[in-house]
C-alpha positions as CSV (number, residue, x, y, z in Angstrom):
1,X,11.3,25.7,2.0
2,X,8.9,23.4,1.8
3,X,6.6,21.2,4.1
4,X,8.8,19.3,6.5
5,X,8.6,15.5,6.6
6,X,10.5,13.0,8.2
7,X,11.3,9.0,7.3
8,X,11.2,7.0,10.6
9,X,12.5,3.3,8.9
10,X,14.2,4.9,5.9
11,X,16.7,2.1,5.4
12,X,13.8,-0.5,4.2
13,X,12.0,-1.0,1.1
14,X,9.2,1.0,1.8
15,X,11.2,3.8,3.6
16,X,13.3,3.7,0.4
17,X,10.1,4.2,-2.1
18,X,9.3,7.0,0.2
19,X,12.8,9.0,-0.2
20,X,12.5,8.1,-3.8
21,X,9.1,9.6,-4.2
22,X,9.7,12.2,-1.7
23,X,12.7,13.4,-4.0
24,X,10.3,14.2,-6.5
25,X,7.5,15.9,-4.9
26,X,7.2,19.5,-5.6
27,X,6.3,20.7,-1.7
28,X,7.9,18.8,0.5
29,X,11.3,19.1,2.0
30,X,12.9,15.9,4.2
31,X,14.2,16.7,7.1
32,X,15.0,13.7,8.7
33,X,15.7,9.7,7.7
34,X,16.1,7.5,10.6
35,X,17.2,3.6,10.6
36,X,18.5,1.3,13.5
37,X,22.1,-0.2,12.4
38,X,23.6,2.1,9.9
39,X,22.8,5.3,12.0
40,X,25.8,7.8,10.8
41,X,25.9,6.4,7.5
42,X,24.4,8.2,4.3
43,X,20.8,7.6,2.5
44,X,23.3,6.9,-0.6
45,X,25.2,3.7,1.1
46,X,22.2,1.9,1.6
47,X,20.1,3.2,-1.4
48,X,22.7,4.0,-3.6
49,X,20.1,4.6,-6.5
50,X,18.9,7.5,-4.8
51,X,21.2,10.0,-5.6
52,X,19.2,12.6,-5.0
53,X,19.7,12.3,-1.4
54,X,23.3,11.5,-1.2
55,X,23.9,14.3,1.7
56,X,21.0,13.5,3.6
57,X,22.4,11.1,7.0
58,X,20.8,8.4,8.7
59,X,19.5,9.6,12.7
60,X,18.2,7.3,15.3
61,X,14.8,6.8,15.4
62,X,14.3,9.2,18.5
63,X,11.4,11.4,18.9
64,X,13.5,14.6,19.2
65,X,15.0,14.4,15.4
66,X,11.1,13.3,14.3
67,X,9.2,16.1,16.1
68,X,11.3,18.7,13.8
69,X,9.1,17.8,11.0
70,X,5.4,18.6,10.1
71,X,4.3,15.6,8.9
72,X,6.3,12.1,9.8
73,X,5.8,8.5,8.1
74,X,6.5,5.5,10.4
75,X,8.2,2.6,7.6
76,X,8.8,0.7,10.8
77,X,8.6,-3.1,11.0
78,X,4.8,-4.3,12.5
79,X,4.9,-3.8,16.0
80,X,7.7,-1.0,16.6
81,X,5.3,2.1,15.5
82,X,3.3,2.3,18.2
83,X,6.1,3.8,20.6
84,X,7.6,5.8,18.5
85,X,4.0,7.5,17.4
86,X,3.2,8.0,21.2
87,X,6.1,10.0,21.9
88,X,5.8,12.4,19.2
89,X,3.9,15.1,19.9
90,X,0.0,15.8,18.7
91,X,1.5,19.3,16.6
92,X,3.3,16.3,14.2
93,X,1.0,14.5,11.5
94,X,1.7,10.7,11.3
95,X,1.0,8.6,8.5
96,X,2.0,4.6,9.9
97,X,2.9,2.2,7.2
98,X,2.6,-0.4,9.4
99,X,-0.4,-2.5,10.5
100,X,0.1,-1.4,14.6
101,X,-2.4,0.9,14.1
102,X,-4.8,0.1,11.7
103,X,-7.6,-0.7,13.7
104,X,-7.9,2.5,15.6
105,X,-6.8,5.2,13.4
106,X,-8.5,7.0,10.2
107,X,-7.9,4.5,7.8
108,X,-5.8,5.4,5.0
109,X,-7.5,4.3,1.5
110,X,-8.8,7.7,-0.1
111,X,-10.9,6.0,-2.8
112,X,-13.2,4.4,-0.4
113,X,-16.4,6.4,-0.1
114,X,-16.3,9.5,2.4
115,X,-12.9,8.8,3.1
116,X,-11.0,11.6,1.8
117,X,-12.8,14.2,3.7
118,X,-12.1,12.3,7.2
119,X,-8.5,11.8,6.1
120,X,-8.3,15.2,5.5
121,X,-9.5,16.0,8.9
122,X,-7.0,13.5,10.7
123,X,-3.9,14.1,12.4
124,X,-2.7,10.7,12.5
125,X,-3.7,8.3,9.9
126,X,-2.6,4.0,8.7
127,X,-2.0,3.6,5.4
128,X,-3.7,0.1,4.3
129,X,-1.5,-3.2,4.2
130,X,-0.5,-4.0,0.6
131,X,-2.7,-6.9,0.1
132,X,-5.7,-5.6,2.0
133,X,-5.6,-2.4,-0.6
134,X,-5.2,-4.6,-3.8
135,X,-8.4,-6.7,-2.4
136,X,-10.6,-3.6,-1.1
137,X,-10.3,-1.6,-4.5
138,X,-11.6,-5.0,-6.0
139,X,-14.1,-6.3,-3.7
140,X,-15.6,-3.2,-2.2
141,X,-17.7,-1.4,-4.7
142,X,-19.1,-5.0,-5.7
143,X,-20.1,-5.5,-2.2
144,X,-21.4,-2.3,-1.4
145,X,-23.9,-2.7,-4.9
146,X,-25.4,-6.3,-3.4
147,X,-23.4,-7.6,-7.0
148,X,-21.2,-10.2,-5.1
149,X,-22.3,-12.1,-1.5
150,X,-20.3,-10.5,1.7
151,X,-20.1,-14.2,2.5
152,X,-17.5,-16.5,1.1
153,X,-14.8,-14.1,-0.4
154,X,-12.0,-16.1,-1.5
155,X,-8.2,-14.7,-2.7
156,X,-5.2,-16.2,-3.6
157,X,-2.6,-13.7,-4.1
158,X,1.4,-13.5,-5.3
159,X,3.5,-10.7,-3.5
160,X,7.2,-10.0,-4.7
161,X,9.7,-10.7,-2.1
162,X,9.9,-6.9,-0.7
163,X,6.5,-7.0,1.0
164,X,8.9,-9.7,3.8
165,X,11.2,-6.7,4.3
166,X,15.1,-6.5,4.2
167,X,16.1,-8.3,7.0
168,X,18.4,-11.1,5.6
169,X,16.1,-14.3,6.0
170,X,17.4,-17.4,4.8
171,X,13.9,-18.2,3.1
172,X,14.3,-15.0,1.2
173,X,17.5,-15.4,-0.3
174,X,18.0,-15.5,-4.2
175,X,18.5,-19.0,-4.0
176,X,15.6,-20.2,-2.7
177,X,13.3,-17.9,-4.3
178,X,14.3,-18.0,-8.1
179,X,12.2,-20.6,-10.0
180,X,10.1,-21.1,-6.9
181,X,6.2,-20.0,-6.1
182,X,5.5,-21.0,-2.4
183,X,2.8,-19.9,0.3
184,X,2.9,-19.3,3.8
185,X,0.6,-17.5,6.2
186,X,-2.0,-20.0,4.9
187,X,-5.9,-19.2,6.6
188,X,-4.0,-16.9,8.8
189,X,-2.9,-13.5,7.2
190,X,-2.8,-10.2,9.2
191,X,-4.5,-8.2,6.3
192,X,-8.4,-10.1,6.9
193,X,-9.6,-8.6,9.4
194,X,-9.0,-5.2,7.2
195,X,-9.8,-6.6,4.4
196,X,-13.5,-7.5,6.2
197,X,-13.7,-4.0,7.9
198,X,-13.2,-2.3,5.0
199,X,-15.0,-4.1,2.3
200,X,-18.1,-5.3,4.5
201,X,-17.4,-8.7,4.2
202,X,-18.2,-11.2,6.5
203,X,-16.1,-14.2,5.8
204,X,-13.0,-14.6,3.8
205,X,-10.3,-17.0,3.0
206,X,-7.0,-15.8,2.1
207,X,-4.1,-17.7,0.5
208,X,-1.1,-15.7,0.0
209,X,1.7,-16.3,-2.3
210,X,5.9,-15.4,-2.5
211,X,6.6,-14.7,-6.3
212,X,10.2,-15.1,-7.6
213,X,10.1,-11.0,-8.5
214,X,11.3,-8.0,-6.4
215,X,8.1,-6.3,-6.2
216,X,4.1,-6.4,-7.3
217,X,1.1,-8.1,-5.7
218,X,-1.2,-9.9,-8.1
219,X,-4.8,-10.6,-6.3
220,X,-7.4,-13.2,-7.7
221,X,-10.5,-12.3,-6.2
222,X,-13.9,-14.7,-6.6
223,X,-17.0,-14.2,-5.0
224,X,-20.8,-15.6,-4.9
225,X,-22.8,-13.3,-7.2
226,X,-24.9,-11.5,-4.8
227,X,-29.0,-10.9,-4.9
228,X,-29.0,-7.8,-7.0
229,X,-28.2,-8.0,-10.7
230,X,-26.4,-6.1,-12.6
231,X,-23.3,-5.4,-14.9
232,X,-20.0,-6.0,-13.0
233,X,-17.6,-3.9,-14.7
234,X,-19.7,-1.2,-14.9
235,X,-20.1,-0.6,-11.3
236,X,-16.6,-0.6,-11.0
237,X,-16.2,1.5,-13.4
238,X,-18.5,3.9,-12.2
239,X,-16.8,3.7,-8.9
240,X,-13.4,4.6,-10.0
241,X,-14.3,6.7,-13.1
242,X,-12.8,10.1,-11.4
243,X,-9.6,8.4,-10.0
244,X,-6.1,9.1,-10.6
245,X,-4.9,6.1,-9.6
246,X,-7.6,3.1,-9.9
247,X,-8.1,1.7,-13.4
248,X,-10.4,-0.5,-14.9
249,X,-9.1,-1.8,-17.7
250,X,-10.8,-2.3,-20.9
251,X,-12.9,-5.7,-21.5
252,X,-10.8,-8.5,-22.8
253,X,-7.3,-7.0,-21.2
254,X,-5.6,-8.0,-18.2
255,X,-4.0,-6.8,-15.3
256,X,-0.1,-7.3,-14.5
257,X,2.5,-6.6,-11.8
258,X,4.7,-5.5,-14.7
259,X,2.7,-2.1,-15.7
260,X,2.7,-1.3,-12.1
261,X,6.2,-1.3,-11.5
262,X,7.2,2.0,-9.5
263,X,3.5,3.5,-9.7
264,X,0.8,4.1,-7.7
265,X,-1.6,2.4,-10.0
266,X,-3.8,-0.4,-9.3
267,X,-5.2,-2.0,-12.5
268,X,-8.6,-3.9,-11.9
269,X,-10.4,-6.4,-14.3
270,X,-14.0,-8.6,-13.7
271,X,-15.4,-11.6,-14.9
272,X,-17.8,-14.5,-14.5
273,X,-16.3,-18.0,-14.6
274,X,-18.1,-19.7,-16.6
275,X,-18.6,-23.3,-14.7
276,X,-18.4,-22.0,-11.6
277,X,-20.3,-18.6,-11.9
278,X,-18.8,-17.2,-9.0
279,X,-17.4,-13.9,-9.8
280,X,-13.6,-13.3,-11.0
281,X,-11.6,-9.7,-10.1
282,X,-7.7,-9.5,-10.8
283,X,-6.3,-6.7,-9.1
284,X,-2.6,-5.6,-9.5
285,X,-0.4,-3.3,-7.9
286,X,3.2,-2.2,-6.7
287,X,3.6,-3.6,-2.7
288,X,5.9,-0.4,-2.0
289,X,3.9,1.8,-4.3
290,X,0.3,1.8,-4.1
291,X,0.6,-1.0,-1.1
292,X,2.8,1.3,0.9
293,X,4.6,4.3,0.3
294,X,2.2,5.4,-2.8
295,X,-0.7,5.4,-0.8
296,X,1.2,6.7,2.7
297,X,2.2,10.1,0.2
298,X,-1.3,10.6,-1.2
299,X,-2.4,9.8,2.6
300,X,-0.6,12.6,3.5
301,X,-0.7,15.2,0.5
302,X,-4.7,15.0,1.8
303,X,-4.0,15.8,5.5
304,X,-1.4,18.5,4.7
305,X,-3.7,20.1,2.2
306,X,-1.7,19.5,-1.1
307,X,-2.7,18.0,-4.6
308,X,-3.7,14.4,-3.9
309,X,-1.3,13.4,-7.0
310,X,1.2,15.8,-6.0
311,X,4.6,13.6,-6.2
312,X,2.7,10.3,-7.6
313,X,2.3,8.8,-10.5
314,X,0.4,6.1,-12.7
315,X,2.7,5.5,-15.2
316,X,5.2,2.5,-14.9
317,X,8.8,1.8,-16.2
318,X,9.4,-1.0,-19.0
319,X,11.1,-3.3,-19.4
């Protein structure tokens, strides 16, 4: 038997990356997988790719079917985890995918300095948005140097059509997406003030993007350089040189969605445009891996004591 953990919102995307990641970790058992409208249905009928939990039904999110586990992850909608996480009771770890809690809870991006310890610590823990993480591992160690200004941060950014969740939207069908790039949430996304809490920067301006593609988040970063000199990569590198899951890549390559499909990779890159001067990071990463259920699972291998890697992986699937 191993450690018991429970799916609150297992019928989404990222409640569905977590049962697929889940089936391959080598200490934990699920116990539970909760959804809303096809409660008494099987995992298999609405992810029929995971076969691995064919048997497993889906409960109602009720507090009585989570409280059985040890450890539970909220993949609920924004908004709907903060009732559900105050009726469970304080013996049951919590890991919330969702941005309800973000500001008040440990924040859940190990590779940030002295975080792992107080994630360790914590009983209840939010995972990082999916854009906010793909800027932070970007921007942060830059900031934190004095390379790049904490004023003027700019990022335009391209998210796969996942990150909007699986309720049918009429915006989000096939139809309109294919052979279309389009933005919305323009000057007004729910991941800056994150972003700015956990990078240290003081004003930022945020564009994102829907991509015609199932999943990844593609971040162009730029930057004022800041008043300390000194070589760009190479305090990223530095600042990632021990970790699993953050890679710089070598000088001259870029990152793409495409290498981190199903992973819990981000890829990072630097430059300096050349007219402008202002500094250039590309960050890339899987929205339901390292953006959401990636990062909730090495969130919670930490606070349960286990490997950090233990069920995750950096290595994608191609083509």
């Amino acid at each position: 038997m191993g450690i018991r953990v429970a799916v609150a919102g297992a019928t989404g995307y990222a409640g569905g990356e977590l049962l697929r990641l889940l089936a391959g970790h080598p200490h934990v058992e699920v116990v539970a997988a909760t959804g809303h409208s096809t409660v008494g249905g099987s995992v298999a009928a609405v992810h029929p790719h995971l076969r691995s939990w064919a048997h497993l039904p889906i409960s109602a999110t009720e507090p009585d079917v989570l409280a059985t586990a040890d450890l539970v992850f909220l993949a609920l909608p924004h908004g709907e985890s903060a009732a559900v996480a105050a009726a469970l009771p304080d013996s049951v770890k919590v890991v919330d995918l969702a941005a309800d809690h973000r500001a008040q809870w440990t924040y859940g991006v190990p590779e940030l300095p002295g975080r792992r310890a107080v994630i360790r610590a914590a009983d209840r823990v939010a995972a990082a948005g999916c854009y906010a993480t793909a800027v932070i591992l970007g921007l942060a160690p830059l900031i934190a140097a004095g390379l790049v200004s904490a004023e003027d941060a700019v990022v335009v950014a391209a998210s796969g059509t996942s990150g909007a969740g699986r309720s049918p939207q009429a915006h989000l069908l096939a139809t309109e997406v294919m052979g279309s790039l389009s933005v919305y949430k323009v000057g007004a996304h729910q991941h800056v003030p994150e972003i700015k809490r956990a990078t240290g920067a003081t004003s930022l301006s945020m564009t994102p993007m829907l991509a015609p593609m199932p999943r990844g988040i593609l971040a162009t970063i730029t930057a004022v350089p800041g008043a300390v000199p000194g070589d760009l990569r190479a305090c990223l590198s530095s600042a990632y040189a021990d970790e699993p899951f953050v890679h710089v890549l070598p000088a001259g390559s870029w990152p793409t969605t495409g290498a981190t499909f199903g992973t819990n990779a981000c890829l990072l890159q630097v430059t300096v445009d050349a007219d402008s001067g202002r500094v250039i990071v590309i960050s890339a990463l899987d929205n339901l891996g390292k953006g959401a259920a990636g990062q909730a699972i090495q969130c919670a291998n930490l606070m349960l004591g286990l490997p950090e890697t233990a069920g995750l992986t950096a290595d994608g699937v191609a083509p």
